[in-house]
C-alpha positions as CSV (number, residue, x, y, z in Angstrom):
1,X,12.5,-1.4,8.8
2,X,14.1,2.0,8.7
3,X,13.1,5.2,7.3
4,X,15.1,4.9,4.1
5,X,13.4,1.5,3.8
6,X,9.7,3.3,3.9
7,X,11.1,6.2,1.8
8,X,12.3,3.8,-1.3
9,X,9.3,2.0,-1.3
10,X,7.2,5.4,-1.0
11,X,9.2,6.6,-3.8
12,X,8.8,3.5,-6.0
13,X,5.2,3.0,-5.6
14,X,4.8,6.7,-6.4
15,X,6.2,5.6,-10.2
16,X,3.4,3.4,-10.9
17,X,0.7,5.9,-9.8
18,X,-1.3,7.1,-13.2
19,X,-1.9,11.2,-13.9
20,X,-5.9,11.9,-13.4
21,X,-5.8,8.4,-11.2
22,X,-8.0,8.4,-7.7
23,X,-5.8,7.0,-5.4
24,X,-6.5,6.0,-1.8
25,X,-3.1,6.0,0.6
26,X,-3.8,3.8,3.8
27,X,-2.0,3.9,7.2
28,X,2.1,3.5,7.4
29,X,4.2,3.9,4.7
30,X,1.7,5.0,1.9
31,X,1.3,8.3,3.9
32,X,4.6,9.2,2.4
33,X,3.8,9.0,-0.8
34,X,2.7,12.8,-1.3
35,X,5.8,14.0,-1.0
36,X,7.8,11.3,-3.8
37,X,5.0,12.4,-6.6
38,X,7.2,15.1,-8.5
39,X,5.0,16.4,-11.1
40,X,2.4,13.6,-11.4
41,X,-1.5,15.5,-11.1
42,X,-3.4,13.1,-9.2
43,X,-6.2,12.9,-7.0
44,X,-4.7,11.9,-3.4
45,X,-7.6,10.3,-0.9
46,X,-8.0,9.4,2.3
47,X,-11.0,7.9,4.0
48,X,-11.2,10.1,7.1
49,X,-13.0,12.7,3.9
50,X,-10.7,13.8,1.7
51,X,-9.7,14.4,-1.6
52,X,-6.9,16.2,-3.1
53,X,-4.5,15.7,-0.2
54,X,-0.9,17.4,-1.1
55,X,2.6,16.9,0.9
56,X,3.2,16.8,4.3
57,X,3.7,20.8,5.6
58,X,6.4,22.2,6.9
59,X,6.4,22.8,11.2
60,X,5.6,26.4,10.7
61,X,2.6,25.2,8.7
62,X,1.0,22.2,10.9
63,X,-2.9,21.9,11.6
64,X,-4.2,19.3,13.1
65,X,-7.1,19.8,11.9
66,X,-5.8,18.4,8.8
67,X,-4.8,14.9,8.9
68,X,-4.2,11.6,7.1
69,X,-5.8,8.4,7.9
70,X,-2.4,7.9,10.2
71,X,-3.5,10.8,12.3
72,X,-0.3,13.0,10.6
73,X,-0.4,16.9,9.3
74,X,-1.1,16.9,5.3
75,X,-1.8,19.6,3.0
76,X,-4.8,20.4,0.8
77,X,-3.8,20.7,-3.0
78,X,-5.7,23.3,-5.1
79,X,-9.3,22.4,-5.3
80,X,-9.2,19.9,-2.8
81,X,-12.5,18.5,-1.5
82,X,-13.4,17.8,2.5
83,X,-16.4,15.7,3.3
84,X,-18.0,13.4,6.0
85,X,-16.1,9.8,6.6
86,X,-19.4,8.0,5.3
87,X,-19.2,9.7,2.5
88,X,-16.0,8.5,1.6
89,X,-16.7,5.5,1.7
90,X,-19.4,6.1,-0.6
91,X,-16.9,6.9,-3.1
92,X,-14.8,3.4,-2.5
93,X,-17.8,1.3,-2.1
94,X,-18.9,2.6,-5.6
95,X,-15.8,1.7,-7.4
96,X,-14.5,5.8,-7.6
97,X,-10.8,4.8,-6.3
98,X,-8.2,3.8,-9.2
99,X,-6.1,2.4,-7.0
100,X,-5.5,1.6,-3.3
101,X,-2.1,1.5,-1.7
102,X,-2.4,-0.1,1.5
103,X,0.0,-2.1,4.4
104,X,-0.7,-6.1,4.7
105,X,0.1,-8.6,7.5
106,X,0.3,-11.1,4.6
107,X,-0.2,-11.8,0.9
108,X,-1.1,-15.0,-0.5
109,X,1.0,-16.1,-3.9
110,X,-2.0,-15.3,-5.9
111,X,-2.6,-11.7,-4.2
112,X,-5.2,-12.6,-1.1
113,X,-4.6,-10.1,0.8
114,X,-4.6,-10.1,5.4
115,X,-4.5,-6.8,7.0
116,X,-7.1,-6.9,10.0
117,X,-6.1,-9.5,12.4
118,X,-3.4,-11.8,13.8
119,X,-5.0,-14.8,15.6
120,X,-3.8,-15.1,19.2
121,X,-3.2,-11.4,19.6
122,X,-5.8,-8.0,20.0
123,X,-7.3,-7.4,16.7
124,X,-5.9,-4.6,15.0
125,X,-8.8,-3.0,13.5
126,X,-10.4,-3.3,10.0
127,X,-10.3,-0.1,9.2
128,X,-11.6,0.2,5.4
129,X,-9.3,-1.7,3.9
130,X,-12.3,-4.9,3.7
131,X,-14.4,-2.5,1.6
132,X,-11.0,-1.0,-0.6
133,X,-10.2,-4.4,-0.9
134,X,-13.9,-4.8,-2.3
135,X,-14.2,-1.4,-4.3
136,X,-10.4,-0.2,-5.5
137,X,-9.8,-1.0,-9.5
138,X,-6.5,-1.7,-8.4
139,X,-4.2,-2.7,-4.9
140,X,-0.8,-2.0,-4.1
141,X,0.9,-3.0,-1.0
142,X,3.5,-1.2,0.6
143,X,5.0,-3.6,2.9
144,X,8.1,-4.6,4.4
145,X,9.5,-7.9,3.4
146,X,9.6,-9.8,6.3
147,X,7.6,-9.1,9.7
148,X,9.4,-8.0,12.9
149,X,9.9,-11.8,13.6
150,X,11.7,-12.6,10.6
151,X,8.5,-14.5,9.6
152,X,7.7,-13.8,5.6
153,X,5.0,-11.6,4.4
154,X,5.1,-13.5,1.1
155,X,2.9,-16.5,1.8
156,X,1.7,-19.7,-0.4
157,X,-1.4,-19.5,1.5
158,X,-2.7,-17.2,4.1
159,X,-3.0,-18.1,7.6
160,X,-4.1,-15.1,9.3
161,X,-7.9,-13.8,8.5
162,X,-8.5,-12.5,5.0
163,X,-9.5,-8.8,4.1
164,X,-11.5,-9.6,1.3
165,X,-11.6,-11.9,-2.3
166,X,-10.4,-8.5,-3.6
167,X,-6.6,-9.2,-4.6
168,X,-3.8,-7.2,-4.6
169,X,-1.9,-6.6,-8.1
170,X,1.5,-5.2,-6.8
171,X,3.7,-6.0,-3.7
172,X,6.4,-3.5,-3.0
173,X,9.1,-4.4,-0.1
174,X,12.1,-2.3,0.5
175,X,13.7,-5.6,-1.4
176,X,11.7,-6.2,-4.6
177,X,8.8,-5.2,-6.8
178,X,6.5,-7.8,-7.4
179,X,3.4,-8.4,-9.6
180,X,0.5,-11.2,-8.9
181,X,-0.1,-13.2,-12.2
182,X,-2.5,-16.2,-13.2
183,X,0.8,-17.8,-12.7
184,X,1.4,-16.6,-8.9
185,X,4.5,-13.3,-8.1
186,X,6.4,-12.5,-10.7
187,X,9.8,-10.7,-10.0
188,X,9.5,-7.0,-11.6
189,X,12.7,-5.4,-9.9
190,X,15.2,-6.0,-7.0
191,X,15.6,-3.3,-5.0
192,X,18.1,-4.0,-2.9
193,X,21.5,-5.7,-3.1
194,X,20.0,-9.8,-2.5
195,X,20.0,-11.9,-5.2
196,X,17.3,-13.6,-6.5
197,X,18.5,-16.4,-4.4
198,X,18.8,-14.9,-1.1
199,X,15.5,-13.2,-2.0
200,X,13.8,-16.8,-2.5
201,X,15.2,-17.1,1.3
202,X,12.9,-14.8,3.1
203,X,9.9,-15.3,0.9
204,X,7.1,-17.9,1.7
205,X,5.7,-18.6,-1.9
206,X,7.5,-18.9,-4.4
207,X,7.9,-16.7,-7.9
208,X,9.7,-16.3,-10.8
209,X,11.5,-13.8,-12.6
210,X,13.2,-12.7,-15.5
211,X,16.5,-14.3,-16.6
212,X,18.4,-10.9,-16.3
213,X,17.4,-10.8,-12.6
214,X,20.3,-12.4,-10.7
């Protein structure tokens, strides 16, 4: 997926993000989201211990000392907050984060989320997104499409290892918005130039959508 991909779907996540919200950004493309928020006052964390984490600084203005959970140079907005890791987690485990914006390897049609593991191949690493996926009021994943195999992300049922019975609300791909209903994905917006048709092509669950979506 290219940069402009990861940019859009930055950009577009950044919409639904609530002034006064906690959010928590994850590894990959919700990193980017810092820099797409505009005016929006909200509370940015990340669970190597921080809260209040602003847009990515210019070269002259790099410390590594200050980092996202991707390991890449942030900024601290005004009033921003530093703390130990376990403490962090303190705050997710205790349902204090509005909304988590994380990557997935999958995402069932009703929102199951798999982000950990891919049977046959090293494990990736759980990170926190089991206990985010236990403690966030609200998941959004930022996700390309399709994987690098061509395989869907967008899956009637999962077959790699869930992250949780926490589900995801919102699935954002560099081609759609999506929302997870009692009903299963529900076409919010196209984002690229595939039809609703072409869209059913590279998705492995199926969903439904407006009749003004073509």
């Amino acid at each position: 997926m290219s940069q402009q991909d990861r940019i859009k779907i930055a950009k577009r996540i950044a919409k639904e993000l609530p002034d006064g919200a906690s959010i928590n950004l994850g590894v990959g493309i919700p990193t980017l989201i810092p820099d797409y928020l505009g005016d929006k006052k909200v509370d940015l964390h990340s669970e190597n211990g921080l809260l209040g984490m602003g847009p990515t600084p210019d070269e002259e203005n790099i410390n590594m000392d200050l980092i996202s959970a991707s390991k890449k140079p942030i900024t601290m907005d005004a009033g921003a907050s530093l703390f130990d890791s376990s403490d962090s987690f303190v705050m997710i485990r205790g349902g204090h984060i509005d909304v988590a914006v994380m990557g997935a390897l999958q995402i069932d049609q009703h929102g199951k989320i798999a982000n950990w593991a891919i049977p046959g191949k090293d494990i990736l690493g759980v990170g926190g997104a089991m206990d985010l996926v236990a403690g966030a009021k609200k998941i959004i994943i930022a996700s390309s499409h399709t994987a690098k195999d061509g395989t869907p992300k967008l899956v009637s049922e999962l077959t790699f290892p869930s992250s949780g019975n926490g589900r995801a609300d919102m699935l954002v791909t560099e081609h759609a918005v999506l929302k997870f209903t009692e009903d299963g994905p529900y076409l919010v917006e196209q984002l690229s130039d595939l039809s609703a048709d072409d869209l059913r092509k590279i998705t492995g669950a199926d969903f439904t959508y407006d009749a003004a979506i073509k």
